[in-house]
C-alpha positions, -999 to +999 in steps of 0.1 A: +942-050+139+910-036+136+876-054+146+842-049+126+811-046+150+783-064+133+747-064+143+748-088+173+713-114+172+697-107+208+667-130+206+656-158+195+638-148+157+658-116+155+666-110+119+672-071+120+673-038+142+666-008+133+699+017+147+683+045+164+712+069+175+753+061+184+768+072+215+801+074+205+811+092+174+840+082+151+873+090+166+863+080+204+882+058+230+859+029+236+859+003+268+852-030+256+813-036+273+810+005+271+775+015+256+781+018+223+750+026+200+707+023+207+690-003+189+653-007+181+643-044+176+603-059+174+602-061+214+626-032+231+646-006+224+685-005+244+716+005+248+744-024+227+775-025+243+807-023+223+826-062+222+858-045+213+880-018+230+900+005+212+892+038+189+857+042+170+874+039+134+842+043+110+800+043+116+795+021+085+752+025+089+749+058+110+707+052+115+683+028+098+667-011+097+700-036+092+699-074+091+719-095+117+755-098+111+761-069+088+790-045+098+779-012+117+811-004+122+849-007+131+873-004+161+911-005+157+942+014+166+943+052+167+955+060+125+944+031+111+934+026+081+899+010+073+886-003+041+847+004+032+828-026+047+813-048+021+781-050+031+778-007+024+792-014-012+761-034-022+739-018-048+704-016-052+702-035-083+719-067-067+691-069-036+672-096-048+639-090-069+613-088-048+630-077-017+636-048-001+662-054+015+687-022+039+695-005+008+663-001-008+645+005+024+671+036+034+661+043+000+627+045+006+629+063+040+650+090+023+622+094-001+595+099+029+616+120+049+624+142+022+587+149+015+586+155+056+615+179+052+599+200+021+565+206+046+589+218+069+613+240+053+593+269+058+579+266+093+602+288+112+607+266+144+620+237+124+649+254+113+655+226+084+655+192+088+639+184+124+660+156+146+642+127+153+649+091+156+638+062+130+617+051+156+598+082+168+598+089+127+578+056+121+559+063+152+549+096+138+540+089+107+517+056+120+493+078+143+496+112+121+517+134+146+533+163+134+567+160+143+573+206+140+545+204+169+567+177+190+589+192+217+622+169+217+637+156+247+664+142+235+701+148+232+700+185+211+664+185+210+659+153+191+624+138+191+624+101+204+596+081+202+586+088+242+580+127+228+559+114+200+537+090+223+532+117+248+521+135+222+494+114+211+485+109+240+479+142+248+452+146+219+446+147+178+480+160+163+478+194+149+477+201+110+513+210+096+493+240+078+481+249+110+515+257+118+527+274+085+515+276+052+525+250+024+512+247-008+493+214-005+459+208-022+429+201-006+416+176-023+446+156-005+429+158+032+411+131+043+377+134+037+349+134+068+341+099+081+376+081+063+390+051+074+419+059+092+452+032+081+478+027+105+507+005+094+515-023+116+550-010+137+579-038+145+561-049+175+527-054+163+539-074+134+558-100+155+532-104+180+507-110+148+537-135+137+540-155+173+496-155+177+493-174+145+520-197+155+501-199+184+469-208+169+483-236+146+488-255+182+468-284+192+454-268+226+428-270+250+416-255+282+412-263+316+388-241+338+388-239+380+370-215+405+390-212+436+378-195+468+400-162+475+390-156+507+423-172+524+447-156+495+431-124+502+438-125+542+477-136+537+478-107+512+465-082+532+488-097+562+517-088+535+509-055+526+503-052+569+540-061+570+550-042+538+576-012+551+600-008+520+596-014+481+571-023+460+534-034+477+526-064+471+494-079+453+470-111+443+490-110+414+524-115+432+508-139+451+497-160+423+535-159+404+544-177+435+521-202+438+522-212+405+561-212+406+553-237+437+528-256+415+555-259+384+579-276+405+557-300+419+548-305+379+578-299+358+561-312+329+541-279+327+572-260+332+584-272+293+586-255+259+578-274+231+609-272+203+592-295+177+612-328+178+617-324+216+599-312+248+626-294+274+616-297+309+632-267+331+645-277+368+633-237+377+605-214+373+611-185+348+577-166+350+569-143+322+541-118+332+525-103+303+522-066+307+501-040+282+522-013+269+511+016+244+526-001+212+514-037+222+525-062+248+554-075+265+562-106+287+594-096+308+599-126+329+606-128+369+635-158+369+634-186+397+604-174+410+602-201+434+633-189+454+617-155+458+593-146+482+564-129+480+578-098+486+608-101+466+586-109+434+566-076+443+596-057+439+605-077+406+577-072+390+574-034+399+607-034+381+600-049+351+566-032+343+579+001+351+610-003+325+585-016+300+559+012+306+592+035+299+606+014+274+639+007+290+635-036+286+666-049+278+665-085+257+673-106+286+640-093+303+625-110+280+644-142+275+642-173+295+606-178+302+590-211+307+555-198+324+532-175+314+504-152+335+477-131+319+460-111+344+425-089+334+414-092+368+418-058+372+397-048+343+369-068+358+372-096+332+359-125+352+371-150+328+391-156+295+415-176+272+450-168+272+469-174+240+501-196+239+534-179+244+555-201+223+571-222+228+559-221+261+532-253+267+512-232+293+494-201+302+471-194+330+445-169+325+436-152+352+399-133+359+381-112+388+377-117+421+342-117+428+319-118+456+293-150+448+268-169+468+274-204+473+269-235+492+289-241+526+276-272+543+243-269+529+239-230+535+246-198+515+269-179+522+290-152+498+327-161+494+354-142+468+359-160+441+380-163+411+381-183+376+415-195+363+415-205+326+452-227+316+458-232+279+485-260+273+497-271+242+483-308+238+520-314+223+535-314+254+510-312+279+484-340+282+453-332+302+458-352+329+490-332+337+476-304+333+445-308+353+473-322+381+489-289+380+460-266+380+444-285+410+475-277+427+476-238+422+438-245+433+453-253+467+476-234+472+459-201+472+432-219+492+456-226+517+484-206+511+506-217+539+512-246+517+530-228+489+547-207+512 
């Protein structure tokens, strides 16, 4: 009998994907856990993996934005037959007023790309319509890249959205009539000194979506300075030692001590769900990493059984799949911690924003060299500024002030966290 693929939910607040390209085209054997099709969501683009084994019947939605739980397609027996999925029989005219909905919104990106494909019809190295994915499409039209002046890497010369951010990158994107001629007016080009208007993509609209959440928290702040100059000797006793994988840094150094620190005060380690507070018996720590389109927090799980050294190498992981864009959902998943490090931007001190439903996020600043007071004399020590931010919800200030004393000492005395 055959089985209908729907749009799995791989987070928590997905409602929709955006289907960037299928692996498998109709008539293909397909393992059941065999990669299966690439979907875009509002934090990482991956591979899906097919639930079902058997033969790829129909592609009900071949690209395009579709909610959670509508068909995408269907997998049966080799010759049978398979009825038009419901969900692709809907019309326009019953979306609901006001909506967009799939429908409409195909609609609408037909409409766009048509006006793409008529600019370039008569540039000779487009050849007709150019190949590009939904996403590098969206991309391109948000920072004003050409896509006839983007070489494609992808399969058959398609344009993916890594071609299109190298290539603004690389410099202002080159006018389409620069390439070959078209009959647009003038008076359509943007005139000296114009506001440029970029449309908020997937990402940036769900991080605006989870920051106002954020704000509507009852939260305050708790500040320390702690002296590096211990921290900084074990650390550079680590990298001493380092001989394979990633090197470690302050950074991984402070994911462990504060996975230490969450254990010793597992009321910190809680999210907040609204009628109830869940404490977690283990240390998920999400590390929030900057990334062309916005930021991410892939998350190093049971950081307190790692070592040093073996959260080095986790976190090299993680930021160099979400520098490359190869997160999957379950990097992101799970986390009960948050770190925000601008230390390396010389940011001596700041206020992290609330990862919800996380109660806590440490801030982290510079390590700088300052003049202070040792038994009555100067002397210049390293020293650093943590910020936490907890959500008074959860967290109450003595609890939080219990916790951040702790991290205090452990990278004062590292041994103990160790």
């Amino acid at each position: 009998m055959a089985t209908e693929i729907k749009l799995p939910r791989l987070g928590q607040g997905m409602e929709s994907g955006t289907i960037v390209k299928w692996l498998k085209a109709e008539g293909d054997e397909i393992a059941k856990g065999e990669p299966l099709y690439e979907l875009d969501t509002d934090k990482v683009t991956q591979e899906v993996e097919a639930d079902a084994g058997g033969v790829l019947l129909k592609i009900a939605v071949r690209e395009g934005e579709v909610p959670v739980g509508q068909t995408i397609a269907v997998i049966g027996e080799a010759g049978e037959e398979v009825e038009e999925p419901e969900e692709a029989k809907v019309d326009d005219d019953e979306q609901e007023e006001g909506s967009p909905g799939p429908a409409r919104e195909e609609e609408r990106e037909r409409g766009r790309e048509a006006k793409v494909t008529e600019l370039q019809a008569s540039s000779s190295r487009t050849n007709g319509r150019i190949k590009a994915s939904p996403l590098a499409r969206r991309i391109a039209r948000e920072r004003g890249i050409d896509l006839a002046n983007v070489a494609g890497t992808g399969p058959e010369g398609r344009v993916v959205a890594e071609d299109v951010e190298r290539a603004a990158a690389s410099g202002p994107p080159v006018a389409a009539d620069a390439v070959a001629p078209v009959s647009v007016s003038r008076a359509a080009e943007p005139a000296p000194g114009e506001v440029h208007v970029e449309q908020l993509s997937s990402m940036r609209k769900t991080i605006a979506r989870r920051l106002t959440e954020a704000w509507q928290a009852p939260v305050f702040q708790l500040g320390v300075t702690v002296d590096m100059e211990r921290a900084q000797i074990v650390r550079a006793k680590l990298v001493e030692l380092h001989t394979e994988g990633a090197k470690p840094t302050l950074s991984d150094l402070l994911t462990k001590v504060c996975a230490s620190a969450l254990l010793r005060h597992p009321a910190v380690n809680a999210l907040y769900k609204g009628d109830a507070i869940e404490l977690h018996p283990t240390a998920n720590v999400g590390i929030a990493v900057a990334i062309p389109n916005g930021l991410v927090v892939p998350v190093i799980r049971s950081a307190e059984r790692l070592s040093v050294a073996g959260i080095a190498n986790a976190r090299a992981e993680l930021v160099e799949r979400a520098r490359t864009g190869k997160l999957q959902q379950g990097d992101l998943d799970g986390g009960t911690f948050t770190i925000s490090n601008l230390g390396m931007y010389g940011i001596e001190r700041f206020v992290a924003v609330l990862n919800p439903p996380q109660a806590a996020i440490l801030a982290i600043g510079s390590v700088e060299d300052k003049v202070v007071a040792v038994d009555g004399q100067p002397v210049v020590r390293p020293r650093m500024e943590l910020t936490l931010t907890c959500d008074h919800r959860a967290v109450d200030g003595a609890t939080g002030a219990q916790f951040l004393t702790t991290v205090k000492q452990f990278l004062e005395e590292p041994g103990l966290a160790l």
